[in-house]
C-alpha positions in Angstrom: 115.3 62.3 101.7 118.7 63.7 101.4 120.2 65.8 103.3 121.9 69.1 102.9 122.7 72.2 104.7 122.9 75.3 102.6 123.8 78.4 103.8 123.1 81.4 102.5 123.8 84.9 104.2 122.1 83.4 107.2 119.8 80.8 106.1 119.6 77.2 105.5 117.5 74.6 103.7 117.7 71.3 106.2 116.6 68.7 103.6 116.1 69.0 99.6 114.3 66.1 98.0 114.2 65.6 93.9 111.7 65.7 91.9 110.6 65.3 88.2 106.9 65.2 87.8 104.9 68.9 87.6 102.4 67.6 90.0 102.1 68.5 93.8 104.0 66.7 96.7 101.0 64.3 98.1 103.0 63.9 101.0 103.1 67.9 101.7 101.5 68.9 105.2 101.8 72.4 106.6 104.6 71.8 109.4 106.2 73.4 112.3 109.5 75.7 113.1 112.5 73.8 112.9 113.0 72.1 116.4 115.7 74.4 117.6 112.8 77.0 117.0 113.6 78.6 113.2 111.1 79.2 110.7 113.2 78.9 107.5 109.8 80.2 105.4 110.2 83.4 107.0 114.0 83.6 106.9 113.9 82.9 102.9 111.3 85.7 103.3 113.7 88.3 104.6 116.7 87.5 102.1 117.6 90.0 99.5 116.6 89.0 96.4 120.3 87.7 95.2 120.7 85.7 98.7 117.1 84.1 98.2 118.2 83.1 94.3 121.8 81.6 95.7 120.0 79.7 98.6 117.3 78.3 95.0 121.0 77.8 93.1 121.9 75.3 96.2 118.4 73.4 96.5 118.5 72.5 93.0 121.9 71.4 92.7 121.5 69.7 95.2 118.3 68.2 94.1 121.5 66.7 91.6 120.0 69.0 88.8 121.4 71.5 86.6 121.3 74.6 86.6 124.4 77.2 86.4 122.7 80.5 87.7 119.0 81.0 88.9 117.8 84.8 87.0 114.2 84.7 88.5 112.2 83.5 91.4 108.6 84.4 92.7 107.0 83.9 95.5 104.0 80.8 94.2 101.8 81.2 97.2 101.3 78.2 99.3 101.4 74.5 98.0 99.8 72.0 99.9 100.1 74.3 103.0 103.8 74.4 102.4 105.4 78.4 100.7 106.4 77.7 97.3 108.5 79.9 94.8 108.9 79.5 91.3 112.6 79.9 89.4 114.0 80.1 86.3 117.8 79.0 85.5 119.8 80.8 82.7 118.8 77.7 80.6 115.3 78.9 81.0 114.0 75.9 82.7 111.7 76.3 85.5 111.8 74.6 88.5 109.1 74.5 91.7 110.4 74.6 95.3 108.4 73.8 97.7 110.3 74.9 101.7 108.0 73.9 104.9 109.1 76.0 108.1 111.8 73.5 109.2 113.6 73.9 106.2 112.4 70.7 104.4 112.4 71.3 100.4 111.4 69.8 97.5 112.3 70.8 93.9 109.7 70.0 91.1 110.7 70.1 87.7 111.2 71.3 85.6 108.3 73.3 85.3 106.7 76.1 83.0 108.4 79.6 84.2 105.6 81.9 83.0 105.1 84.5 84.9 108.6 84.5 87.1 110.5 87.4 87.3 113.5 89.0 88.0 114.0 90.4 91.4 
């Protein structure tokens, strides 16, 4: 898994792992708070809708894919017991990410982007 620490107004994605099939993480469990006690779920939760797309920008570059400005995310519901958000890129490609409490990610994709919208 690699490792990153993206900041965003606050919040931080602890790990970010690639991905290219559409299919869901098998490995995906619901998990726990960060150990030094922060729930990055609920922080992501709380972000303004531009800080929330910068902190998607991050996860999927650093997921080593491209994508130059994320113009839509929605909240997917929970994947595998982990919150999930769909987002498009100005290239219209949509991508999946998948963020357990303790700030593990995963970005799927890319994936269809029906139904994502601006915020």
């Amino acid at each position: 898994m690699k490792h990153i620490l993206a900041i965003a107004a606050g919040a931080a994605l602890a790990a970010c792992t690639p991905a290219t099939d559409e299919g869901n993480s098998s490995n995906a469990a619901t998990s726990a708070p960060a150990a030094n006690g922060t729930d990055y779920v609920a922080e992501i939760r709380t972000m303004a809708p531009e800080q929330r797309k910068a902190t998607f920008l991050r996860a999927i570059r650093d997921a080593q894919q491209a994508c130059q400005q994320v113009v839509a995310e929605q909240d997917a519901g929970p994947m595998n017991g982990e919150a999930a958000w769909t987002v498009r890129c100005e290239d219209g490609r949509g991508w999946m990410i998948v963020i357990a409490r303790d700030g593990n990610a995963k970005v799927t994709g890319p994936v269809a982007a029906k139904g994502t919208t601006s915020r």
